[in-house]
N, C-alpha and C positions, 0 to 999 in steps of 0.2 A: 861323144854325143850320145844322150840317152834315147832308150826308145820306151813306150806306154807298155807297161805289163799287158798280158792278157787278161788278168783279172780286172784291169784297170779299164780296157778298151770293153770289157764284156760289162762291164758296171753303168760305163756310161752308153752304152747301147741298149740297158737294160731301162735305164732312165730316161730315155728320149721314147722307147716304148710306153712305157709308162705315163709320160708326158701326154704324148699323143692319143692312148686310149682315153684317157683322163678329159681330154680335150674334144674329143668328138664325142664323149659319154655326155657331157654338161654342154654341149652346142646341139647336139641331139633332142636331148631333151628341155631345151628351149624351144628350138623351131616348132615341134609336132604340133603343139598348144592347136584347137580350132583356131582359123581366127581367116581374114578376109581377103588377106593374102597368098594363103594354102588353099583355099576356094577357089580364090581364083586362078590358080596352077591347074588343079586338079580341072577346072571347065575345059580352060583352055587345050588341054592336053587331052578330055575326052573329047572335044571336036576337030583335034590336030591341027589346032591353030595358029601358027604364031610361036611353038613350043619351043624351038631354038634359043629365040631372042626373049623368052618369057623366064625360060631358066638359067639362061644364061647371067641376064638383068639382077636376077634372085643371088645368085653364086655368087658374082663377083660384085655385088652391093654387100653381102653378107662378109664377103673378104674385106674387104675395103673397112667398115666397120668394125672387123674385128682386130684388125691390123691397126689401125687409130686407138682402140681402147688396151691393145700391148704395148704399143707404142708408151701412148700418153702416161698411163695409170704407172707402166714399168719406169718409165724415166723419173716419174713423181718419186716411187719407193726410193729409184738411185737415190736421189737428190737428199731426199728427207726419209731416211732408213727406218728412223720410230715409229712412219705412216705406213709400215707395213702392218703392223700391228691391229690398226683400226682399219687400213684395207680389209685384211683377213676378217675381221669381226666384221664389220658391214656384209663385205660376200658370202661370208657364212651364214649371216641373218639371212641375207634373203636368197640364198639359198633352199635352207629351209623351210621358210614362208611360203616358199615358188609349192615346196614338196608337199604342205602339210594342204594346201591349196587345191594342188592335184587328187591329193590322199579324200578331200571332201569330194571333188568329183565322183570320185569313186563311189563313197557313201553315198551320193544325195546328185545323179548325174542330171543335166538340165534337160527337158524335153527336147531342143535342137540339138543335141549335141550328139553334130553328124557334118559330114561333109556329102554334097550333093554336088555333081552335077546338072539340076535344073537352071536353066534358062540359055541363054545364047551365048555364044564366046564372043569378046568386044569384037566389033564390025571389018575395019582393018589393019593390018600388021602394025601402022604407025599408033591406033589409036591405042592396041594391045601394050607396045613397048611404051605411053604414056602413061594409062593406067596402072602398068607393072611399077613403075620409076615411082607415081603418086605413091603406093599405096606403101610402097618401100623405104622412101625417103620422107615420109611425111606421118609418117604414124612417130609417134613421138615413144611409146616401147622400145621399138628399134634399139633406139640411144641407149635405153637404158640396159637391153639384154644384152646386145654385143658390145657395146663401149665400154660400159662402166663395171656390170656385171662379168663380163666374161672379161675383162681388163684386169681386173679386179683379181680374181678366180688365175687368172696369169701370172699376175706378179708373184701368187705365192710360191710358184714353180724355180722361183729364180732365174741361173742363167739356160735354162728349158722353158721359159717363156713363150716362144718363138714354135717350140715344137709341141704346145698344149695349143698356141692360136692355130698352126695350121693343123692343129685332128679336128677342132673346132670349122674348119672352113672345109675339110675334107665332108662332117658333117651335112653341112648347107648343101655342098655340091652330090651328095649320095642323095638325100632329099627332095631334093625340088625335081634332081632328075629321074627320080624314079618316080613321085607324081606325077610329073609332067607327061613321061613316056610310059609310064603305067597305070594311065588314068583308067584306061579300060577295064584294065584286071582288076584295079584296087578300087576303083567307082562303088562296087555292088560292097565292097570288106568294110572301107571310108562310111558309108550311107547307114553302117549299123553303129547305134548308140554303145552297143556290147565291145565293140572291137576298142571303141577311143575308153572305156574304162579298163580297159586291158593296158593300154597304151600309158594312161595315165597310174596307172598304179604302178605299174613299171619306171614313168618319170617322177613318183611322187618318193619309191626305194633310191632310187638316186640321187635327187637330188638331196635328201636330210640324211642320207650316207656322206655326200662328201661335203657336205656344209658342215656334217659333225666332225671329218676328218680334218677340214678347212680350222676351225677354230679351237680343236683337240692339240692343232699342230702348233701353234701360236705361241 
């Protein structure tokens, strides 16, 4: 009975590393985007509201979704192997598109483009964990960033699939729970337009780094 060289066991540990940075690098830099979801983390969490079940709601919606678009997307490639091909080219367009998108923020940033905590945190804990779920499951991006796009973005991994979606959920869950529980700290950093083109130039080198690698690799 054989056993796994050491070169062999240190290659695919090297590779699940890989996978995993890979995956929370491009799930990363999907979530940050402004948008009315991470507003509303960021209130809730400077009023210590509801914070538990507000990021919780967030993490494990983001799991969930991204685990359907490994799933799904990965089983399509099995099935039809050629559809890797135009996977790869799809996610690497928009990819790209996501970066070059970002790369204008930078250029040309909008005058709201900030996160605030101004106004009130929704009323009660039920109405919090309702709003969370709305704003979660019903925005229709969603679908497309963790299902299709980071599904997508997985399958190229092959049988490391699995270990690019969970850096990718590792992601969501480092995220939501550091706004949430660092609303306070990050409220005054969040509030300046300077910080999110920082943010953004950072997610605009990412993402047309590995959209380039994505369809380089093809």
């Amino acid at each position: 009975m054989g056993f796994p060289s050491v070169d062999g066991m240190t290659d695919s540990t090297s590779g699940i590393i890989t996978a995993l940075l890979a995956g929370f690098g491009t799930g990363l830099a999907l979530i940050v985007a402004i948008g009315a979801q991470n507003a509303f983390v960021l209130r809730q969490g400077a009023h210590r509201h509801a914070v538990l079940a507000v990021v919780a709601i967030c993490a494990v919606s983001d799991a969930v979704l991204i685990a359907l678009g490994v799933t799904g997307v990965g089983a399509f490639v099995t099935a039809w192997p050629a559809a890797l091909t135009v996977v790869g080219l799809a996610g690497g367009a928009f990819l790209i598109t996501y970066g070059v998108l970002a790369a204008r923020r930078v250029l040309r940033p909008s005058p709201d483009a900030a996160l605030t905590t101004t106004g009130k945190a929704t009323g009660s804990a039920r109405a919090a964990v309702l709003t969370c779920l709305a704003m979660t499951w019903l925005n229709p991006h969603v679908y497309l960033d963790t299902v299709l796009l980071l599904g997508s973005v997985a399958s190229d991994h092959g049988s490391l699939r699995w270990a690019f979606g969970a850096g990718a959920m590792l992601a969501s869950l480092t995220w939501f729970a550091s706004l949430g529980y660092g609303a306070r700290l990050l409220s005054g950093l969040l509030a300046k337009p300077g910080a999110w083109r920082v943010l953004d130039g950072v997610v605009a080198v990412t993402m047309v780094a590995m959209g380039g690698m994505l369809v380089a690799g093809i």
